[in-house]
N, CA, C and O atoms as CSV, one atom per row, in Angstrom:
chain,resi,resn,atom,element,x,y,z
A,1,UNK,N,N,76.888,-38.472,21.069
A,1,UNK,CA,C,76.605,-37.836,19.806
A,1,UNK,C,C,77.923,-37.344,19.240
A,1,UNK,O,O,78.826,-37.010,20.008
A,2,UNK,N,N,78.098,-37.274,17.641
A,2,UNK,CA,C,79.601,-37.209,17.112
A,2,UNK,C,C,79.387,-35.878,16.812
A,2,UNK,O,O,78.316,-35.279,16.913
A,3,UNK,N,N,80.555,-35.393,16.400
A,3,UNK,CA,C,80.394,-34.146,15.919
A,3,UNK,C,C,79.560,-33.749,14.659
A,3,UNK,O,O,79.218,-32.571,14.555
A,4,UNK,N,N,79.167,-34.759,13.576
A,4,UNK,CA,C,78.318,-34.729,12.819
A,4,UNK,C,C,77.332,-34.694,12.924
A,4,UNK,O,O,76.658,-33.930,12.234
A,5,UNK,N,N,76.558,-35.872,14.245
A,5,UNK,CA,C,74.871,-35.042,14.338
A,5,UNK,C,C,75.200,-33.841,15.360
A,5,UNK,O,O,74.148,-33.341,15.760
A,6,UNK,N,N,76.035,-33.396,15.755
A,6,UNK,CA,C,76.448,-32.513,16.508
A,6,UNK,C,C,75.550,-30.978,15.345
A,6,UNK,O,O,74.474,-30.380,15.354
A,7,UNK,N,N,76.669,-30.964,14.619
A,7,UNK,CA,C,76.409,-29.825,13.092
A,7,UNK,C,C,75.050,-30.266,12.655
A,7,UNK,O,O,74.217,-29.392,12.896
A,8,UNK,N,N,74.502,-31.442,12.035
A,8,UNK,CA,C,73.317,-31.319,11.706
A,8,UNK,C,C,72.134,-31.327,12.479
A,8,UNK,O,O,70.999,-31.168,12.030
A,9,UNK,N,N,72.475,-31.538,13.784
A,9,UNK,CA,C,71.092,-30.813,14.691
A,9,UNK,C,C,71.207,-29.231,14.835
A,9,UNK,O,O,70.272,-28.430,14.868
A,10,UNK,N,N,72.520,-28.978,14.909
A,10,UNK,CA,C,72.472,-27.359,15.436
A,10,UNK,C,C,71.917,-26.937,13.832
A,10,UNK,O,O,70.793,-26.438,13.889
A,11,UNK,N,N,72.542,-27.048,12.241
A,11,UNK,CA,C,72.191,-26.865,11.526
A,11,UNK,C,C,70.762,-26.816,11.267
A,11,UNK,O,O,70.328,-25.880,10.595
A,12,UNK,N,N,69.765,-27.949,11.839
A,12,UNK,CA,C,68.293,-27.852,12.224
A,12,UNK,C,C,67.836,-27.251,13.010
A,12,UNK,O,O,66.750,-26.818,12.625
A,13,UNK,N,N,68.170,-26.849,14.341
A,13,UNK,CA,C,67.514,-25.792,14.846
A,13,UNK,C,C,67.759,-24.128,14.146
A,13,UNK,O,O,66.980,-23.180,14.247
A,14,UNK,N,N,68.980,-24.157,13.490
A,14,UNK,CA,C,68.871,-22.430,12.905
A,14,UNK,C,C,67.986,-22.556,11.959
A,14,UNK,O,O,67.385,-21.557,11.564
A,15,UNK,N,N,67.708,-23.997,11.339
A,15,UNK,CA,C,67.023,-23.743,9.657
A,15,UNK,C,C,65.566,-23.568,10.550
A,15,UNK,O,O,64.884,-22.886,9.786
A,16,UNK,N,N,64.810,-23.810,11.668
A,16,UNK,CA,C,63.809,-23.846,12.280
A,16,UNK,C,C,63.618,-22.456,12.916
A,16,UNK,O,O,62.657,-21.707,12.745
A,17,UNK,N,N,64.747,-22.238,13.709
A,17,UNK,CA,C,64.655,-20.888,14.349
A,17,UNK,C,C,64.153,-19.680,12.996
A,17,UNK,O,O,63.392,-18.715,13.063
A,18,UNK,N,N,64.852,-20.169,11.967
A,18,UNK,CA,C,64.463,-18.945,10.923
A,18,UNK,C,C,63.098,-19.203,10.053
A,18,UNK,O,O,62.387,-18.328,9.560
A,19,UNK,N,N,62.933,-20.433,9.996
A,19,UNK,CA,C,61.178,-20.408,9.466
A,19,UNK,C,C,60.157,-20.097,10.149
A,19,UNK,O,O,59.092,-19.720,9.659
A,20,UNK,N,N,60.521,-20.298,11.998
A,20,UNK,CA,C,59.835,-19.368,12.744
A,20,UNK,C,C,59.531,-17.383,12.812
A,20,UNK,O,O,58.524,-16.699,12.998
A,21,UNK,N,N,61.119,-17.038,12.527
A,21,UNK,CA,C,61.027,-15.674,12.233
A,21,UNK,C,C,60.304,-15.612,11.175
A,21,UNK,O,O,59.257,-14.965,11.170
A,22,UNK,N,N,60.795,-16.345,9.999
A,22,UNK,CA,C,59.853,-15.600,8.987
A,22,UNK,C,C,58.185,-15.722,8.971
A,22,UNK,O,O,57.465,-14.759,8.709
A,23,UNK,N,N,57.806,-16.736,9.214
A,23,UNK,CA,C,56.179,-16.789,10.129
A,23,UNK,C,C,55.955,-15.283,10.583
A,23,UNK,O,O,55.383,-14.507,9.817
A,24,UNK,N,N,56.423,-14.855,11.880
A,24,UNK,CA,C,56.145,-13.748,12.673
A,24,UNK,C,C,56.971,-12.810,11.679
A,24,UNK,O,O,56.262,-11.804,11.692
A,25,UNK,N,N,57.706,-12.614,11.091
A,25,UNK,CA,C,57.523,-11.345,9.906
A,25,UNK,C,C,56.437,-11.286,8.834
A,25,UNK,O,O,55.939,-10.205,8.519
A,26,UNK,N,N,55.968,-12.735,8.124
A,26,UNK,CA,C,55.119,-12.360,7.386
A,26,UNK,C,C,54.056,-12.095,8.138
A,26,UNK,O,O,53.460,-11.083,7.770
A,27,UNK,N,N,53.496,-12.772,9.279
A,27,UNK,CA,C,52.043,-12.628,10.366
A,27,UNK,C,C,52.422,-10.662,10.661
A,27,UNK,O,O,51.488,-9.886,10.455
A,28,UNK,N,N,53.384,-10.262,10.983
A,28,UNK,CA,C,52.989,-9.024,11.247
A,28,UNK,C,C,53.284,-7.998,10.214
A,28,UNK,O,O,53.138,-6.834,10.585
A,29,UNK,N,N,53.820,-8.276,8.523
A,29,UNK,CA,C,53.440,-7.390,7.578
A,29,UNK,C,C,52.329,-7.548,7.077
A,29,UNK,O,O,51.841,-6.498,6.660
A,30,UNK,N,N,51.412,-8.894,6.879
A,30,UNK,CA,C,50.407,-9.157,6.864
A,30,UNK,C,C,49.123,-8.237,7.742
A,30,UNK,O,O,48.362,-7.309,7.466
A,31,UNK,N,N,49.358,-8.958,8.731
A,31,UNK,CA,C,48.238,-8.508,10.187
A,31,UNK,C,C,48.243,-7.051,10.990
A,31,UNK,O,O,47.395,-6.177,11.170
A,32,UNK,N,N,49.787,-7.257,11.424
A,32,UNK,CA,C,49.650,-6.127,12.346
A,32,UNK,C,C,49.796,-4.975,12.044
A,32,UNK,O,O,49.472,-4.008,12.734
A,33,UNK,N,N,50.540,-4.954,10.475
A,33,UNK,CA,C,50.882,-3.523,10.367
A,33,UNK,C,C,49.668,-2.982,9.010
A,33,UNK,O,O,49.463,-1.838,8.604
A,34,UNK,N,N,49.204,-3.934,8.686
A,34,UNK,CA,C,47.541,-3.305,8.148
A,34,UNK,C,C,46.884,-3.136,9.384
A,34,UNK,O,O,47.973,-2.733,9.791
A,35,UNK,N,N,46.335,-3.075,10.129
A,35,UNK,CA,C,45.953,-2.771,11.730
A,35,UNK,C,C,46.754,-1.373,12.349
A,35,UNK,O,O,46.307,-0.528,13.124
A,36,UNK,N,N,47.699,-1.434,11.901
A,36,UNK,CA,C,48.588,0.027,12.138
A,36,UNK,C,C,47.519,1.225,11.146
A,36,UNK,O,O,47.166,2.286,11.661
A,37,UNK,N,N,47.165,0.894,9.895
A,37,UNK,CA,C,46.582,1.557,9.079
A,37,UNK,C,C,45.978,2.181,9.577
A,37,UNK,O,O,45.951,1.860,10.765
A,38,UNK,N,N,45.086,3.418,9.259
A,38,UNK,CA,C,44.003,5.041,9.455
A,38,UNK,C,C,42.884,3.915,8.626
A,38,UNK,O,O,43.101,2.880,7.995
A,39,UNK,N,N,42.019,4.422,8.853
A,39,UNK,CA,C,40.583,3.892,8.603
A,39,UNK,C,C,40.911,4.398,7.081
A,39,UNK,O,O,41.206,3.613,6.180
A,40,UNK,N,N,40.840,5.491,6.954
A,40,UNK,CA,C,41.019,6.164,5.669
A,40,UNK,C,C,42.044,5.244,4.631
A,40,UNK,O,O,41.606,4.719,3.607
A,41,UNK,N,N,43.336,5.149,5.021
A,41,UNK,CA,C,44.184,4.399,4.193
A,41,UNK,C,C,43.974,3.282,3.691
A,41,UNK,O,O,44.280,2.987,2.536
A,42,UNK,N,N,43.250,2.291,4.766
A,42,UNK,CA,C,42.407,1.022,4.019
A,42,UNK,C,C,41.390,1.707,3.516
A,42,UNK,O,O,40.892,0.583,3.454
A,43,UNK,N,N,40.878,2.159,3.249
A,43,UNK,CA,C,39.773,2.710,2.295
A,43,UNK,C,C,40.283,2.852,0.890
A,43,UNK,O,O,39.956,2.164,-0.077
A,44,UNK,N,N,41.329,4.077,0.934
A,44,UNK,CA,C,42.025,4.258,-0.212
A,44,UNK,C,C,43.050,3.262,-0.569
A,44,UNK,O,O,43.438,3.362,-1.733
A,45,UNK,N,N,43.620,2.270,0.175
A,45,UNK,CA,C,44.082,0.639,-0.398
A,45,UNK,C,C,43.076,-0.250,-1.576
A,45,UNK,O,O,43.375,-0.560,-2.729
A,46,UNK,N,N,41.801,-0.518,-0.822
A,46,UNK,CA,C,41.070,-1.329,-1.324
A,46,UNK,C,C,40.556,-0.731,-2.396
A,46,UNK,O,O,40.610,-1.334,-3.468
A,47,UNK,N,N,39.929,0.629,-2.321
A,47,UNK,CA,C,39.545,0.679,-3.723
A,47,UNK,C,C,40.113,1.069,-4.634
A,47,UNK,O,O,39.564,1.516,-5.641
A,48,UNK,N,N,41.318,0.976,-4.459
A,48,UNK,CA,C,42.117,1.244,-5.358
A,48,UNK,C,C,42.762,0.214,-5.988
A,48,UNK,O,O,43.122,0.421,-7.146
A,49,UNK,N,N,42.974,-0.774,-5.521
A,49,UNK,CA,C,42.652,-2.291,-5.738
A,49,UNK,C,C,41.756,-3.084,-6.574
A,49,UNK,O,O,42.012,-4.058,-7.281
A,50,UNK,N,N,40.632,-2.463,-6.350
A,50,UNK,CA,C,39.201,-3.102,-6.800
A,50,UNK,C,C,38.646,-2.172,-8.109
A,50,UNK,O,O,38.135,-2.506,-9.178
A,51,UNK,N,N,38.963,-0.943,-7.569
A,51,UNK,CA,C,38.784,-0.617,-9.037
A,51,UNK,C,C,39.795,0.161,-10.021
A,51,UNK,O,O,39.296,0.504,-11.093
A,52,UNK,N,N,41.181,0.494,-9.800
A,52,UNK,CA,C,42.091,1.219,-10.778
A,52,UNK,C,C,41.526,2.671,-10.535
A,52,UNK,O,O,41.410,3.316,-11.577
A,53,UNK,N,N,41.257,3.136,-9.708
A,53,UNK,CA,C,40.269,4.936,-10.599
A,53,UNK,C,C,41.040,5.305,-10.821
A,53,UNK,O,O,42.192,4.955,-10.569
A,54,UNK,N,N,40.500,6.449,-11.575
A,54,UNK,CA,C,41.307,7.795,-12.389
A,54,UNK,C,C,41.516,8.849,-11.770
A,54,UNK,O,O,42.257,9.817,-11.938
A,55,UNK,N,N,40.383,8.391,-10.641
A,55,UNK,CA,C,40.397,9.661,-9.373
A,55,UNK,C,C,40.122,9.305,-8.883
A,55,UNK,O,O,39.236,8.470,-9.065
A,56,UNK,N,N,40.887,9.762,-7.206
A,56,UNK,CA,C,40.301,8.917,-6.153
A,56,UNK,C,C,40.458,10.001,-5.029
A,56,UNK,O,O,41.577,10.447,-4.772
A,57,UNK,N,N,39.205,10.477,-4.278
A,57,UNK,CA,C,39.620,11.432,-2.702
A,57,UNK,C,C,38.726,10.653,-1.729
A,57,UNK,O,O,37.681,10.024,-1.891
A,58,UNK,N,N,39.216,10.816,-1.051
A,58,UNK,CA,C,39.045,9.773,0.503
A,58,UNK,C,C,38.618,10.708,1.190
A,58,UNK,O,O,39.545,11.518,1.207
A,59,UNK,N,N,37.581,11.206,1.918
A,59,UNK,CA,C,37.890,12.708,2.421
A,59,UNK,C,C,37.392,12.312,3.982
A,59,UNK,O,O,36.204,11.991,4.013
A,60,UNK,N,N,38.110,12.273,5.340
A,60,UNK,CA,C,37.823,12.045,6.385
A,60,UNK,C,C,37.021,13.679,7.096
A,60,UNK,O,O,37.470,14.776,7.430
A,61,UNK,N,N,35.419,12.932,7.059
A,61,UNK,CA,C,34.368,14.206,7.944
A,61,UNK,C,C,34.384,14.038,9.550
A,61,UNK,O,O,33.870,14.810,10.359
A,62,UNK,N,N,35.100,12.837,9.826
A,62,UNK,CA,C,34.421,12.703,11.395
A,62,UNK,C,C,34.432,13.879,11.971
A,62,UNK,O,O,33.436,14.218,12.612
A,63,UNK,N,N,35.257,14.517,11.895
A,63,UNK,CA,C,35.743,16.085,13.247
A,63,UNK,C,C,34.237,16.807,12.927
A,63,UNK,O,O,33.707,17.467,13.820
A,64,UNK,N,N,33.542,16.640,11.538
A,64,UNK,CA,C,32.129,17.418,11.735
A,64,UNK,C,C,31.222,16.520,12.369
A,64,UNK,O,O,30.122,17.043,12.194
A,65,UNK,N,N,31.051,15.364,13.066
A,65,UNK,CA,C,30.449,15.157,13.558
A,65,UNK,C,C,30.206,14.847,15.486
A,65,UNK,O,O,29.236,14.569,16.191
A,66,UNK,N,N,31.808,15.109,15.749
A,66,UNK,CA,C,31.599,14.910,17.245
A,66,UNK,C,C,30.732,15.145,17.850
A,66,UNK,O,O,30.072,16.141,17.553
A,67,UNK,N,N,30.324,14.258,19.057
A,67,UNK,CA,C,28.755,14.628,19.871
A,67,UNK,C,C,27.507,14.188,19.243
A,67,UNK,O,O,26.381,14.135,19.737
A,68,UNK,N,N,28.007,13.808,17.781
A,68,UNK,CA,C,26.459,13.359,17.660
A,68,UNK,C,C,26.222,12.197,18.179
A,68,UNK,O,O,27.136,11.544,18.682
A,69,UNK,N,N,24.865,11.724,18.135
A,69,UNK,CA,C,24.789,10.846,18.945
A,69,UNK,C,C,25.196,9.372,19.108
A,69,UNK,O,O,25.026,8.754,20.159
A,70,UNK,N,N,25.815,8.782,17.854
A,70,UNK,CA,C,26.159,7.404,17.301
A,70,UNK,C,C,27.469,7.639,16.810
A,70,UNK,O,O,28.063,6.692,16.294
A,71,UNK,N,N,28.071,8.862,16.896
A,71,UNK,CA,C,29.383,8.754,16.482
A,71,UNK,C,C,29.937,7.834,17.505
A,71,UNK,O,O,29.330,7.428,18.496
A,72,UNK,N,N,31.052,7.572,17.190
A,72,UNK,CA,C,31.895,6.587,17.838
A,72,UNK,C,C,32.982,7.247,18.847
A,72,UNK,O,O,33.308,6.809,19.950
A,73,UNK,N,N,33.484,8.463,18.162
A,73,UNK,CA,C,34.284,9.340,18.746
A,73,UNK,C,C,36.169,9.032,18.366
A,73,UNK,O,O,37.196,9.602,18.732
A,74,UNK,N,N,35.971,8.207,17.739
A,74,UNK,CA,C,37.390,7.720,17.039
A,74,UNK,C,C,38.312,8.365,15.823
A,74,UNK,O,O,39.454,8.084,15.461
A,75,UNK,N,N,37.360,9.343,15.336
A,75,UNK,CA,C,38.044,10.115,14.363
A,75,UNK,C,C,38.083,9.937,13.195
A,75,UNK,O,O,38.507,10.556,12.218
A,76,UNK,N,N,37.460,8.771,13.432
A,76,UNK,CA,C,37.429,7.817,11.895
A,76,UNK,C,C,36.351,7.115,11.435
A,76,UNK,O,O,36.360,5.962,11.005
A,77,UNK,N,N,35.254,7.990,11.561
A,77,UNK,CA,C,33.900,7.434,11.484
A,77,UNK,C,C,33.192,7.517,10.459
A,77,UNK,O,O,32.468,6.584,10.111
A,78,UNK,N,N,33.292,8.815,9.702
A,78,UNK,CA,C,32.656,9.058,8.714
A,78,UNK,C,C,33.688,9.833,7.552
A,78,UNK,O,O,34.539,10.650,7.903
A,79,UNK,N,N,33.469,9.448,6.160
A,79,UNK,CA,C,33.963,9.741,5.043
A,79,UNK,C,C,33.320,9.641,4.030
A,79,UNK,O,O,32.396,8.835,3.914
A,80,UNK,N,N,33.656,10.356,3.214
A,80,UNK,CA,C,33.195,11.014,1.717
A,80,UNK,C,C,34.254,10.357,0.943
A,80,UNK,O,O,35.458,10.404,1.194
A,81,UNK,N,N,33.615,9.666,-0.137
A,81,UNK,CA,C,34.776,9.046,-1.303
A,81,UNK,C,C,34.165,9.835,-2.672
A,81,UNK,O,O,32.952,9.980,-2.829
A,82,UNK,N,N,35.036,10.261,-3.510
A,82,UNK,CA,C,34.716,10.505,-5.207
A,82,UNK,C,C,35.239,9.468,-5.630
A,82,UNK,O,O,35.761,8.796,-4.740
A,83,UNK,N,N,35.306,9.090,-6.575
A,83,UNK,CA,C,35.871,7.827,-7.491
A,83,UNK,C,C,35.658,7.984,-8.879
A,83,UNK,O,O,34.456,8.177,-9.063
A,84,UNK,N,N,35.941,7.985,-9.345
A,84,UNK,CA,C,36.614,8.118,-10.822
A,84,UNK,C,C,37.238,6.650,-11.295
A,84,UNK,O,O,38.412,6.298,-11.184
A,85,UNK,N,N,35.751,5.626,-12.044
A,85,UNK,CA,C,36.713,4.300,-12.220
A,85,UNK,C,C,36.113,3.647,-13.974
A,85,UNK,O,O,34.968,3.215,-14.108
A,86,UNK,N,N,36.801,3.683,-14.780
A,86,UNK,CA,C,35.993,3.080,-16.093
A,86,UNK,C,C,35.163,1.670,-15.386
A,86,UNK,O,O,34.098,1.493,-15.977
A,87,UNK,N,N,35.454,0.425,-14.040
A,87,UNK,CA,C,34.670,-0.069,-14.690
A,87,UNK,C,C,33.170,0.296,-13.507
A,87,UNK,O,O,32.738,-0.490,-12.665
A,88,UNK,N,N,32.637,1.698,-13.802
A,88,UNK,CA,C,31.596,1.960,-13.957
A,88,UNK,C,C,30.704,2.386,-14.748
A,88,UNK,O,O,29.569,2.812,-14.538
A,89,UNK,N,N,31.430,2.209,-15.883
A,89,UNK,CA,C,30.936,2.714,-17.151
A,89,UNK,C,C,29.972,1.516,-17.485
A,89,UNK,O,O,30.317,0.336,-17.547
A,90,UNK,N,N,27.891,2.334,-17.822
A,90,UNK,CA,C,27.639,1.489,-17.897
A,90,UNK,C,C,26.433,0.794,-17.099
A,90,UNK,O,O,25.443,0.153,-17.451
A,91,UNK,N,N,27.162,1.364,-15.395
A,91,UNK,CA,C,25.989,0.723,-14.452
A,91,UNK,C,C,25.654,2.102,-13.804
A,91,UNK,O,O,26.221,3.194,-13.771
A,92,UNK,N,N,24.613,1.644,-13.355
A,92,UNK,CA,C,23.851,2.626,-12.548
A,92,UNK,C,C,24.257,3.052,-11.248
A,92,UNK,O,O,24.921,2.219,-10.630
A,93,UNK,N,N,23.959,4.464,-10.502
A,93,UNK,CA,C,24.405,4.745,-9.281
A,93,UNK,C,C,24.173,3.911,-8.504
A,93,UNK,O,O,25.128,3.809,-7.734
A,94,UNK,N,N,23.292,3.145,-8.248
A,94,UNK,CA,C,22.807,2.085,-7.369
A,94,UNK,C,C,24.016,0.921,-7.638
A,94,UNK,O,O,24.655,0.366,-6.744
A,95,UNK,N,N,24.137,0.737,-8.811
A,95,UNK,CA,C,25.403,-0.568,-9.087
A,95,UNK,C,C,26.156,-0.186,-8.413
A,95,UNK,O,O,26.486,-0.810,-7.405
A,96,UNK,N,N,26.754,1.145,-8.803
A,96,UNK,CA,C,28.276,1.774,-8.530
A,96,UNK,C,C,28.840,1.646,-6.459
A,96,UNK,O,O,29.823,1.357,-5.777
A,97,UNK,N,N,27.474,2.073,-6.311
A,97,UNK,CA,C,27.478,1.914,-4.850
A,97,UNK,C,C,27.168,0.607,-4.014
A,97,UNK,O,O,26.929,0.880,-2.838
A,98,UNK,N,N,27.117,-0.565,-4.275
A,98,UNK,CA,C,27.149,-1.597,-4.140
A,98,UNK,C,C,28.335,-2.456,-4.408
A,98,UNK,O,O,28.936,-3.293,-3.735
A,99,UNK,N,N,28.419,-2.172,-5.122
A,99,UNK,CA,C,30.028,-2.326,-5.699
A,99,UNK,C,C,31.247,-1.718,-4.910
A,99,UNK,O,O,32.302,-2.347,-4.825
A,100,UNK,N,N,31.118,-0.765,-4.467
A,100,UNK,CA,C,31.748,-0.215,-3.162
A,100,UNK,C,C,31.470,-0.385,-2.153
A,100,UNK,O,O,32.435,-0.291,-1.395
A,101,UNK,N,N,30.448,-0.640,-1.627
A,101,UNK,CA,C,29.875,-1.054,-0.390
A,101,UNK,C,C,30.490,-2.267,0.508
A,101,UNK,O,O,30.861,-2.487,1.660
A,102,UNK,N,N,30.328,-3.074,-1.069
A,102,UNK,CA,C,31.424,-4.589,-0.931
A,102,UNK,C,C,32.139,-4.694,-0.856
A,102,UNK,O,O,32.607,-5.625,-0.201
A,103,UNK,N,N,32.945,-3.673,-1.573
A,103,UNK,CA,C,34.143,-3.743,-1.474
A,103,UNK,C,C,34.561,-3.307,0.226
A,103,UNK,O,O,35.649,-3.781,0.553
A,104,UNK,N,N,34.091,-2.758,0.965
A,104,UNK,CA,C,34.523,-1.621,2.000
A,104,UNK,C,C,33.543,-2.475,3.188
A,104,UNK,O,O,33.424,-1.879,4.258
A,105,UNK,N,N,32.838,-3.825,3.064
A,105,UNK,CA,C,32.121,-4.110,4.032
A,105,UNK,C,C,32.640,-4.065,4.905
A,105,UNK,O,O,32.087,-3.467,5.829
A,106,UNK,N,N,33.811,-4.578,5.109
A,106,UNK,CA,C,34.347,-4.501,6.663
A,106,UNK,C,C,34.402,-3.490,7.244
A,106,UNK,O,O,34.079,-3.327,8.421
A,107,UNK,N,N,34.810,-2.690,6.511
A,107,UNK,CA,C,34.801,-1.458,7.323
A,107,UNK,C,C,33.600,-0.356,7.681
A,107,UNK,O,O,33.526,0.614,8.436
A,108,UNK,N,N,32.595,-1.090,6.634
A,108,UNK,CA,C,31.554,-0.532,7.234
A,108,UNK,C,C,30.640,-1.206,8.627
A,108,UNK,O,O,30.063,-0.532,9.480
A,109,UNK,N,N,30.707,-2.654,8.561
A,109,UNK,CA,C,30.297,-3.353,9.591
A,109,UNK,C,C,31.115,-3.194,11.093
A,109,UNK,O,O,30.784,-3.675,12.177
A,110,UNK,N,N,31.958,-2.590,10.857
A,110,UNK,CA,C,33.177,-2.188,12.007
A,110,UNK,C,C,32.936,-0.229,12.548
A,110,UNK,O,O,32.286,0.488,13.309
A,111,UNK,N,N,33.891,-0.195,11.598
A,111,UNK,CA,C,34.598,1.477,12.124
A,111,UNK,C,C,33.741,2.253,11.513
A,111,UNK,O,O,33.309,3.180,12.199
A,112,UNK,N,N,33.289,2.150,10.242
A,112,UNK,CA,C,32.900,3.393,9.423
A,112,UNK,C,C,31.527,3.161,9.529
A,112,UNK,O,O,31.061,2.129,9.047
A,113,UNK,N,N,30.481,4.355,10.355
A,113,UNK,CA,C,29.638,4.741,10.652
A,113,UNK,C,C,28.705,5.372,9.619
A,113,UNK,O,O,27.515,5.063,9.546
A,114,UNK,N,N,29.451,6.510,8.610
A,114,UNK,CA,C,28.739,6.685,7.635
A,114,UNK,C,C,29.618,6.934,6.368
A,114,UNK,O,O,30.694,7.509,6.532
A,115,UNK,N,N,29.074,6.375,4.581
A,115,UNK,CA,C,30.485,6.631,3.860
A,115,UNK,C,C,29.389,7.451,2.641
A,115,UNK,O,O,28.529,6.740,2.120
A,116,UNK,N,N,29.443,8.409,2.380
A,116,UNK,CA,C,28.922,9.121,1.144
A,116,UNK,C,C,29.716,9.367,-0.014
A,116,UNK,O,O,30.677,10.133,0.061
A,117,UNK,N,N,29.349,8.678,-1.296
A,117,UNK,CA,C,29.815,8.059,-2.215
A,117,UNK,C,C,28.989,8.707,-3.255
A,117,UNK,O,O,27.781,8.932,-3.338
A,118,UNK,N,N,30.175,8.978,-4.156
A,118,UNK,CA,C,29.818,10.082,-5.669
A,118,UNK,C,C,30.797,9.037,-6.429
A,118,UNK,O,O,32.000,8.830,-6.271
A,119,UNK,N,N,29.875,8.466,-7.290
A,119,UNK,CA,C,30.971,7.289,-8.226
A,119,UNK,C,C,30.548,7.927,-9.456
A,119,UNK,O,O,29.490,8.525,-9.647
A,120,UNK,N,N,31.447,7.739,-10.224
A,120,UNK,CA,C,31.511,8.228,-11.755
A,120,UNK,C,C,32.340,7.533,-12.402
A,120,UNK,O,O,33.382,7.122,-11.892
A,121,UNK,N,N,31.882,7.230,-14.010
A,121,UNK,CA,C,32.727,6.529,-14.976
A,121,UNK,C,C,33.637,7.669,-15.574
A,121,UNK,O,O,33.519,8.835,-15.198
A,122,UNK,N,N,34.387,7.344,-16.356
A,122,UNK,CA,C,35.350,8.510,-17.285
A,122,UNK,C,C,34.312,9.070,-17.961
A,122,UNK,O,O,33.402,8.513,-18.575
A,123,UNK,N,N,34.584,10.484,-17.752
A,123,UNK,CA,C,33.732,11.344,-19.176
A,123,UNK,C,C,32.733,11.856,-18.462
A,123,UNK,O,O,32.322,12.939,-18.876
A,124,UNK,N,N,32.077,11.301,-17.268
A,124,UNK,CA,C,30.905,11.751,-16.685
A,124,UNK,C,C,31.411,13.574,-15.933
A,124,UNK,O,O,32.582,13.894,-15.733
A,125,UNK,N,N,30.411,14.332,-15.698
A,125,UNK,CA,C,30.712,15.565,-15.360
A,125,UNK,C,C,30.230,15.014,-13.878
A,125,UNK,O,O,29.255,14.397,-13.449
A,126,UNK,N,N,31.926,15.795,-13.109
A,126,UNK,CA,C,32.029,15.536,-11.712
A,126,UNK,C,C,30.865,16.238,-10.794
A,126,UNK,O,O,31.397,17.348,-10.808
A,127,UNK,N,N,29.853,16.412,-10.120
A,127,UNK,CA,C,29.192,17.171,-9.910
A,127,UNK,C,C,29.350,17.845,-8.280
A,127,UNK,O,O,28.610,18.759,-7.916
């Protein structure tokens, strides 16, 4: 082998070695470090995502429920969301909460045990 495929093989393994790194950098800003996330923070990611609100509190209750009987014991079981989003202007509480529901399935089919949800359009009195 000459010194020319000499340089263009080594030149091919760095251009390879580095499309491999970048694979495993995007796989773990992607994967692993949403997985790093609080139950809560993907909560307040996605719907904030899905719907723009005007207001948004995430409010983590688990610590009031330790010992009960279906808690999970993870800390991150149960939460209270307000939301504040125009596009609920329009639909009904039943919409509003379906609409979140979906949005948050995973995490309800997973981690989140129970999520109590006060949705409101702009203008509505917070109650």
């Amino acid at each position: 082998m000459g010194i020319s495929a000499s340089v263009h093989k080594s030149r091919h393994n760095a251009r390879a070695r580095a499309c491999s790194l970048a694979k495993v950098d995007r796989f773990w800003h992607n994967d692993v470090s949403r997985g790093l996330m609080s139950v809560e923070q993907t909560i307040r990611e996605k719907l904030t995502r899905a719907f723009a609100p005007l207001r948004l509190e995430v409010i983590n209750e688990s610590h009031l429920h330790v010992g009960h009987r279906h808690a999970p014991g993870t800390g991150e079981s149960h939460f209270r969301v307000v939301i504040v989003s125009p596009q609920f202007a329009g639909k009904s509480r039943l919409e509003r909460h379906r609409l979140v529901n979906a949005t948050l399935a995973g995490e309800l089919a997973g981690t989140v045990h129970a999520l109590a949800l006060k949705t409101y359009a702009p203008g509505e009195a917070l109650a």
